[in-house]
C-alpha positions in Angstrom: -21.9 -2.4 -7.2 -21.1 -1.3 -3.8 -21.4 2.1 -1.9 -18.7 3.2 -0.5 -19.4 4.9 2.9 -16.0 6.7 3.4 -13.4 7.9 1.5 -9.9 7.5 3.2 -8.2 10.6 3.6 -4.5 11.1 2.9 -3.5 10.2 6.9 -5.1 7.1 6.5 -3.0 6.0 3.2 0.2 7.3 4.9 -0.7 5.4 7.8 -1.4 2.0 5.8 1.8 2.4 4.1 4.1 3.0 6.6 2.7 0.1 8.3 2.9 -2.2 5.0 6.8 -1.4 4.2 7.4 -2.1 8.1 5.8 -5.6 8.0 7.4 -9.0 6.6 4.4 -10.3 4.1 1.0 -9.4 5.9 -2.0 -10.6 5.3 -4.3 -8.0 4.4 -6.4 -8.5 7.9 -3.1 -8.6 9.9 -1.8 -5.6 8.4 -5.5 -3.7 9.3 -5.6 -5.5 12.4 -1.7 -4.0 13.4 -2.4 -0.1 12.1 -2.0 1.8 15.1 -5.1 3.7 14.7 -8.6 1.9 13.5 -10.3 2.6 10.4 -13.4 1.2 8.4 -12.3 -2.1 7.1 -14.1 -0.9 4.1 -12.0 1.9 3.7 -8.7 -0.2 4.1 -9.6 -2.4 1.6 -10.2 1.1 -0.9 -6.6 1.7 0.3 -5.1 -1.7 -0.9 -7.1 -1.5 -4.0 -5.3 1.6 -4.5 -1.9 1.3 -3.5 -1.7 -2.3 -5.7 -3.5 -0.4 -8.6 -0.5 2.5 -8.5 2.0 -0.2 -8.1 3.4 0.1 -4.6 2.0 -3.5 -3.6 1.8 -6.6 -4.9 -0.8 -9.6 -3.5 0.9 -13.3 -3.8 -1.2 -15.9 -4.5 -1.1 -16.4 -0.5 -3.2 -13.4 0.1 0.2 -11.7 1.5 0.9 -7.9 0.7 4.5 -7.9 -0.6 5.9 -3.9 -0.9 7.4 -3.3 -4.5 8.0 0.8 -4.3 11.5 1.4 -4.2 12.1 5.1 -4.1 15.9 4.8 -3.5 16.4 3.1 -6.8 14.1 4.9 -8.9 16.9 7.6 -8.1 19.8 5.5 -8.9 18.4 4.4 -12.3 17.5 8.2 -12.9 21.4 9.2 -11.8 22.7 6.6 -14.1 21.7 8.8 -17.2 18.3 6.6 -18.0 15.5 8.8 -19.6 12.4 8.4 -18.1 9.1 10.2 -19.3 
């Protein structure tokens, strides 16, 4: 089991997922290596981790971050008169 040293705070996840929705298929190191400020790799990965295990990424069997959240037509399906929980 590992330590973790640093907790991202909520900056840091904003920051990683502006940066994922901006970029066409990262890598996980070239989406860390383009954030525009540095963080703890260890602390990005924590931030993948969790934005895949929420469902706003998906990893292909490349190793490339693909983003799935869709804001925009969670509304349209919720205007359309579908009930969600």
């Amino acid at each position: 089991m590992t330590t973790i040293i640093h907790y991202p705070t909520l900056d840091s996840i904003l920051m990683v997922e502006e940066a994922a929705q901006h970029m066409n298929y990262p890598k996980k190191t070239e989406l860390w290596k383009a954030l525009p400020k540095k963080m703890m790799y260890q602390t990005f990965c924590l931030i993948i981790d969790y934005l895949e295990k929420s469902g706003k990424i998906m990893i292909d069997h490349d190793g490339r971050l693909i983003w799935t959240w869709n804001p925009t037509m969670i509304k349209k399906i919720q205007k359309s008169g579908v009930k969600l929980r």
